[in-house]
C-alpha positions in Angstrom: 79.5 98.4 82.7 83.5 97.3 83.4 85.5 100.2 82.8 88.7 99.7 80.4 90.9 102.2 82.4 92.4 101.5 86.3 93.6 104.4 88.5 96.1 102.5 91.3 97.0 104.5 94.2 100.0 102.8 95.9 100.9 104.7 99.7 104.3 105.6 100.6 106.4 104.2 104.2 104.2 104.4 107.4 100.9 105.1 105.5 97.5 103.4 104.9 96.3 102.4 101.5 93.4 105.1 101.7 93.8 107.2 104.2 97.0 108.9 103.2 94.8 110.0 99.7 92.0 111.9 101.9 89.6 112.6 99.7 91.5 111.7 96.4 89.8 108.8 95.6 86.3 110.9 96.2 87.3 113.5 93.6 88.8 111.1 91.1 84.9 109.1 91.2 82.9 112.3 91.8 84.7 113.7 88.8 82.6 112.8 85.3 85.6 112.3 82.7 87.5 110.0 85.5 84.9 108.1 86.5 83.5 107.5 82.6 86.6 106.0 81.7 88.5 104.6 85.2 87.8 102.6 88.1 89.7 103.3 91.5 92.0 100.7 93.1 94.4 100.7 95.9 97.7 98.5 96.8 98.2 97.7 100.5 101.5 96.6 102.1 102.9 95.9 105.4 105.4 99.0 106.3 106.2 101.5 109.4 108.5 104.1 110.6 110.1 102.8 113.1 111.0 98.9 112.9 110.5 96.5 116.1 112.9 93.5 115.2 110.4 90.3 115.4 107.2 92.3 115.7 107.0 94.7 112.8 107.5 93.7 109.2 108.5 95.8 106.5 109.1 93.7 103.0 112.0 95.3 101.0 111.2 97.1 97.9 111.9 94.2 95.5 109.4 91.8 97.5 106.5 95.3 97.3 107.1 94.7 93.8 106.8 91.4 93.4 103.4 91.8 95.2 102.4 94.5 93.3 102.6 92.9 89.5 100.2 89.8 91.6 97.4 92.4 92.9 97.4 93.5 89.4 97.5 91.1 87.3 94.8 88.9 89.7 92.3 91.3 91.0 92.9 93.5 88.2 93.3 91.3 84.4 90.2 93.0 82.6 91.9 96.5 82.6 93.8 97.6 79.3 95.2 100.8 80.7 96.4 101.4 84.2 97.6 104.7 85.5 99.7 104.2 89.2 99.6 107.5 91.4 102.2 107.0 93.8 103.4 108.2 97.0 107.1 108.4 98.1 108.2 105.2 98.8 104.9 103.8 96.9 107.0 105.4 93.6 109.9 103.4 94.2 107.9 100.1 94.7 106.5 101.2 91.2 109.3 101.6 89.8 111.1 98.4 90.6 107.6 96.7 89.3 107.6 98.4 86.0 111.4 97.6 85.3 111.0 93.9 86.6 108.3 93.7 83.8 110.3 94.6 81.4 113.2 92.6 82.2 110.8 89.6 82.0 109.9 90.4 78.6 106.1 91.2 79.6 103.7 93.9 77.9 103.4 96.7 80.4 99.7 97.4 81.5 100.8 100.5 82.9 100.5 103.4 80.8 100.9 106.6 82.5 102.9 106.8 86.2 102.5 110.0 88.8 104.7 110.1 91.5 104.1 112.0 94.3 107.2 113.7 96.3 108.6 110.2 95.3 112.5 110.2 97.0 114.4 108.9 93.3 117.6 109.6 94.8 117.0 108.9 98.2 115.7 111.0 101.4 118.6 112.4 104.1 116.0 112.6 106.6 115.9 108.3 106.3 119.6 108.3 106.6 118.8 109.7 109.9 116.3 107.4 110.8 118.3 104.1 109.8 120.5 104.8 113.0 117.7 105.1 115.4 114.9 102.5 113.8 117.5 99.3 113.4 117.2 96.6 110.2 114.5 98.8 108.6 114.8 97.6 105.2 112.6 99.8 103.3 114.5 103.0 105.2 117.4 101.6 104.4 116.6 101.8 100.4 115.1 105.0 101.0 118.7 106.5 102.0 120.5 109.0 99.6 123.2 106.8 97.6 122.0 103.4 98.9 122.9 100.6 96.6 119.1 99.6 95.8 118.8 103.1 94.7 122.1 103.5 92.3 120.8 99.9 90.8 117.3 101.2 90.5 118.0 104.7 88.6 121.2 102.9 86.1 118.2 100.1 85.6 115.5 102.2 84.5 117.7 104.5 82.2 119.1 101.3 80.4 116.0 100.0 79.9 114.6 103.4 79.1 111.6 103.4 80.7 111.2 107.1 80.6 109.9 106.3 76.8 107.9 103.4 77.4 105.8 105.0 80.2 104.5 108.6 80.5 106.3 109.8 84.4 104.6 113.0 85.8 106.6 114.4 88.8 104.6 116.4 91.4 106.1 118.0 94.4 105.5 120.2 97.0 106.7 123.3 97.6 106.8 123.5 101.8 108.0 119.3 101.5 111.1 119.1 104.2 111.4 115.0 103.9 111.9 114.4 100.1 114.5 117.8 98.5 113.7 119.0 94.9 116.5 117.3 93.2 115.5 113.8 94.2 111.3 114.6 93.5 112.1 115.2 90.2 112.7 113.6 86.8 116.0 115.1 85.6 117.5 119.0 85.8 115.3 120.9 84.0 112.6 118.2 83.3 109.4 119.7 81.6 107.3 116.8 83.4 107.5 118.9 86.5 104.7 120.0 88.5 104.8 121.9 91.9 102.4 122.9 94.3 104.3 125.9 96.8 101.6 125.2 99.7 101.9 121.6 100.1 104.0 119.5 102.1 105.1 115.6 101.9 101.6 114.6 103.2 99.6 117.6 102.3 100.6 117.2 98.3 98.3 113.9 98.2 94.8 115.4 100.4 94.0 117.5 97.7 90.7 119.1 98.8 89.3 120.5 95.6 89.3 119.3 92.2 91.3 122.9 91.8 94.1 121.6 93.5 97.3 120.6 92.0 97.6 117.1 92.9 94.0 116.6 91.3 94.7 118.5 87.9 98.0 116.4 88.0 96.4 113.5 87.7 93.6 114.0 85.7 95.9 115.1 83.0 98.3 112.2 83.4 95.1 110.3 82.8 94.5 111.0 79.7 97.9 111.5 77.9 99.2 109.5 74.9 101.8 109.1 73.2 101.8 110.1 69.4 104.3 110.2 66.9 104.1 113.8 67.2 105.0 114.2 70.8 103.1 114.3 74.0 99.1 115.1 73.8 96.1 114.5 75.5 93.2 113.1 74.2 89.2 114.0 74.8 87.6 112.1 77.7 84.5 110.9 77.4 81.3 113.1 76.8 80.7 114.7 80.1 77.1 114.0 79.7 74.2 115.0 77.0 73.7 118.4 75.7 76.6 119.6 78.2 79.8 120.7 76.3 82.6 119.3 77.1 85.8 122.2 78.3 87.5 120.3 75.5 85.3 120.3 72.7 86.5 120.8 69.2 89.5 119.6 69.7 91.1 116.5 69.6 94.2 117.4 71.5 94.8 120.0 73.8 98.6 121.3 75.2 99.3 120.9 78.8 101.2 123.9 78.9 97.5 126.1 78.5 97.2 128.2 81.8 96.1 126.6 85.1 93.3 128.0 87.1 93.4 129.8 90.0 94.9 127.6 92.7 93.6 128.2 96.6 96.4 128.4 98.9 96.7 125.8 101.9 98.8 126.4 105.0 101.5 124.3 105.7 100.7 121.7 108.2 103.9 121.3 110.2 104.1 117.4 109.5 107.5 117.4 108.2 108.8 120.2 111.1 107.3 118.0 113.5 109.3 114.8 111.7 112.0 116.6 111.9 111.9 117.3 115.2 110.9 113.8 116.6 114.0 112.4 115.0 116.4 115.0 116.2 115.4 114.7 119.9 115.3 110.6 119.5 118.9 111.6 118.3 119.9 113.3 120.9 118.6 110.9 123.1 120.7 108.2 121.9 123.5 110.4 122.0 123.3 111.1 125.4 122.2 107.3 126.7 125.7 106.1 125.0 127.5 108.9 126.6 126.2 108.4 130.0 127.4 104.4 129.0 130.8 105.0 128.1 131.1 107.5 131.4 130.2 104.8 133.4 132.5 102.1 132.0 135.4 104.4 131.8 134.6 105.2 135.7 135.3 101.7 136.4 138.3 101.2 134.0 140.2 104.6 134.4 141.8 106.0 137.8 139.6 108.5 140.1 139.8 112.4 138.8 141.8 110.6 135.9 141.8 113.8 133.2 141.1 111.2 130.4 137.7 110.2 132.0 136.0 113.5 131.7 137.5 114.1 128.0 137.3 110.9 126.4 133.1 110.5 126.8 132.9 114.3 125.2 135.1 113.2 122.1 133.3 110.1 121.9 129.8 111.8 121.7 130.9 114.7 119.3 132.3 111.7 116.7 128.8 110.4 117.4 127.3 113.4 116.9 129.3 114.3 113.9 128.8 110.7 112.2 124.7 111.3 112.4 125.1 114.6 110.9 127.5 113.1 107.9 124.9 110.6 107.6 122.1 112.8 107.1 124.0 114.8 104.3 123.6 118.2 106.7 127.3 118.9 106.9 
């Protein structure tokens, strides 16, 4: 029996369309309200982290979105009511879909939208990156105050998508690649949900239907709209003679008390991208300084004072403009 409701998972830059979800998907068909009422589908996309020109392709964000409203609306037509989970730059891609639908004049299909540690204002740590991984486009939207991203956020508040679709922000607590400010909705917003133990990648393996990221998205899941605010309706009957946790009641408040959440240690992922990119920096620093010594021994006179100073002003301005790039100083 077709199921009315789709759960799309959509990856973020340098990830695959299932395994950055872990066991997501498992818990989302293992669970018995999910499963009743959604099927499980995934969009996949060229993209990397570090771009080889002529070998590696990475679409811009517009293009992502372009392919995005065709996967749906092709593989996907029998489905009423969609809920996207997205990752980083996966949130962005939905974005730009969801507003491209609306400036077309089409009913939107998508009902509820979770994004997951999704950059909204951009990511310093990308600013960074543009200067080692050249003509990356989708780094290059990812950057804090990039133009895409300016165009994006003044778009989506005109055409006030905040009330045409119900956003859930989750974030993690130990995340070093995506700051709070930029995860989240607005200062303040209610829609906010945290997990302290997870990182960037870590915030999307939940492991246990206990787990933030899970109870998240269940709850997006089944949220309405109703002329009296925000509620969530009754999934389906879990099965016969087994009540359901929500019975006798036809709406329940999301702000009742979460259960007991396990702790997870953070994996290092975004210490160790941190890292990588710093050293790569330095590398680069020092391959152009070792340049410029060389030329300016050939140009400037032997034991000339300018040739030993020049090459260390040179690389501190280098040094200096990465930093100012990256929003660090």
């Amino acid at each position: 029996m077709a199921r009315a409701g789709l759960i799309f998972f959509v990856h973020g830059l340098g990830g695959h369309p299932t395994q950055t979800w872990g066991r997501f998907p498992e818990l989302v068909a293992n669970d018995v309200d999910l499963s009743a009422t959604f099927e499980v589908g995934f969009f996949e996309y060229p993209t990397s982290l570090f771009h080889v020109p002529f070998i590696t392709k990475n679409p811009s964000v517009n293009r992502l979105a372009e392919g995005l409203r065709t996967i749906l609306d092709l593989r996907y037509p029998q489905h009423s009511r969609i809920v996207i989970a997205a990752h980083s730059l996966g949130g962005l891609v939905a974005r730009r879909y969801l507003c491209n639908e609306v400036a077309a004049g089409r009913p939107l299909r998508v009902s509820n939208l979770v994004l997951f540690a999704v950059p909204n204002s951009g990511a310093s740590l990308a600013n960074i990156a543009t200067l080692i991984s050249w003509r990356h486009r989708q780094l290059a939207q990812l950057c804090r105050n990039s133009d895409f991203l300016e165009a994006l956020n003044s778009e989506w508040h005109n055409r006030k998508l905040e009330t045409r679709v119900l956003c859930t922000y989750v974030m993690g607590g130990a995340d070093q690649v995506v700051a709070p400010d930029s995860a989240r909705g607005g200062p303040g917003d209610a829609r906010l949900r945290t997990d302290p133990a997870a990182d960037h990648r870590s915030l999307v393996k939940p492991a246990a239907p206990t787990d933030v990221a899970f109870l998240a998205l269940k709850a997006a899941a089944f949220e309405v709209e109703s002329p009296f605010g925000l509620v969530a309706v009754d999934p389906p009957p879990a099965s016969e003679g087994a009540p359901h946790p929500t019975a006798g009641s036809s709406t329940y408040s999301r702000q009742q008390a979460p259960p007991a959440l396990p702790t997870r240690p953070d994996s290092g992922t975004q210490t160790l991208a941190l890292m990588t990119v710093g050293f790569s920096a330095l590398v680069c620093i020092l391959f152009l300084a070792g340049l410029i010594v060389l030329v300016l021994q050939r140009v400037l006179p032997a034991n000339a004072f300018w040739s030993g100073l020049v090459p260390i002003v040179l690389t501190f301005g280098l040094a200096w403009r990465i930093l100012r790039k990256a929003s660090l100083v």
